[in-house]
N, C-alpha and C positions, 0 to 999 in steps of 0.2 A: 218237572219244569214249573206248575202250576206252585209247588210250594215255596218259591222264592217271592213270586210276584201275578196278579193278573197279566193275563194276554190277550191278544184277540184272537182267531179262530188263522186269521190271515198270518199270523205273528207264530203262532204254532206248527203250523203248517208251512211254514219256510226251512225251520229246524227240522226237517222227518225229508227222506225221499220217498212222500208217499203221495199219491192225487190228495188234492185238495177235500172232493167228496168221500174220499175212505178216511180222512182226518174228521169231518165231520160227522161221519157216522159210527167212531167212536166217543166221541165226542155227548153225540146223542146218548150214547146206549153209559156213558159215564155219568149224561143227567141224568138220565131214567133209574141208576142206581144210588141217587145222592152226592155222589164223590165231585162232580161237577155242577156250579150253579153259573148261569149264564145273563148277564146285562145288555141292552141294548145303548151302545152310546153314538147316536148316528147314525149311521149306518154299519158302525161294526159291533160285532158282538164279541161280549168280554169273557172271556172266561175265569172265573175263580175257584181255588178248592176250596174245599168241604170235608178237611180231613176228621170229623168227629167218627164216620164210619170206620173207617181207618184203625182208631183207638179201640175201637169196641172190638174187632178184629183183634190188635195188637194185646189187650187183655183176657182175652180168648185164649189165645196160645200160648201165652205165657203158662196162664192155668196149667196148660196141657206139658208146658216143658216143665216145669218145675214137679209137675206129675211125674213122668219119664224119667228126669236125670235125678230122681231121689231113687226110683227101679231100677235103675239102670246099675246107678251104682250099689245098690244092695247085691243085684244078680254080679256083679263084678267081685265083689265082697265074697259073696258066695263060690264063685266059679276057683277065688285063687286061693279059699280058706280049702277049698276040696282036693286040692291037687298032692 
């Protein structure tokens, strides 16, 4: 949701059928991991992503897939050269 545009917390929490304070308390535990940073405009608070951890993540597993699907198919290679 965050990656299209800011929202506010109220703005969020209209989209989801969930209380208002179980949205915000993902919310919190989304700042507290980077993924979300939060503004004050008024009285409402913005939410923006932070998708840089995201990447760091998304390079990660790549790593590990391009790991696997060269194994995968060598063991494939192997399994049909044996038969």
């Amino acid at each position: 949701m965050l990656r299209r545009r800011p929202y506010s917390v109220g703005e969020i929490a209209a989209n989801f059928r969930t209380s208002r304070p179980a949205i915000s308390k993902h919310l919190r535990l989304l700042r507290a991991v980077g993924l979300v940073a939060t503004t004050e405009r008024g009285t409402a608070r913005i939410c923006t992503l932070n998708a840089e951890p995201l990447r760091a993540v998304s390079e990660w597993v790549g790593d590990y897939e391009a790991y696997w699907s060269k194994n995968l198919r060598s063991l494939k290679r192997y399994v049909e050269e044996g038969r």
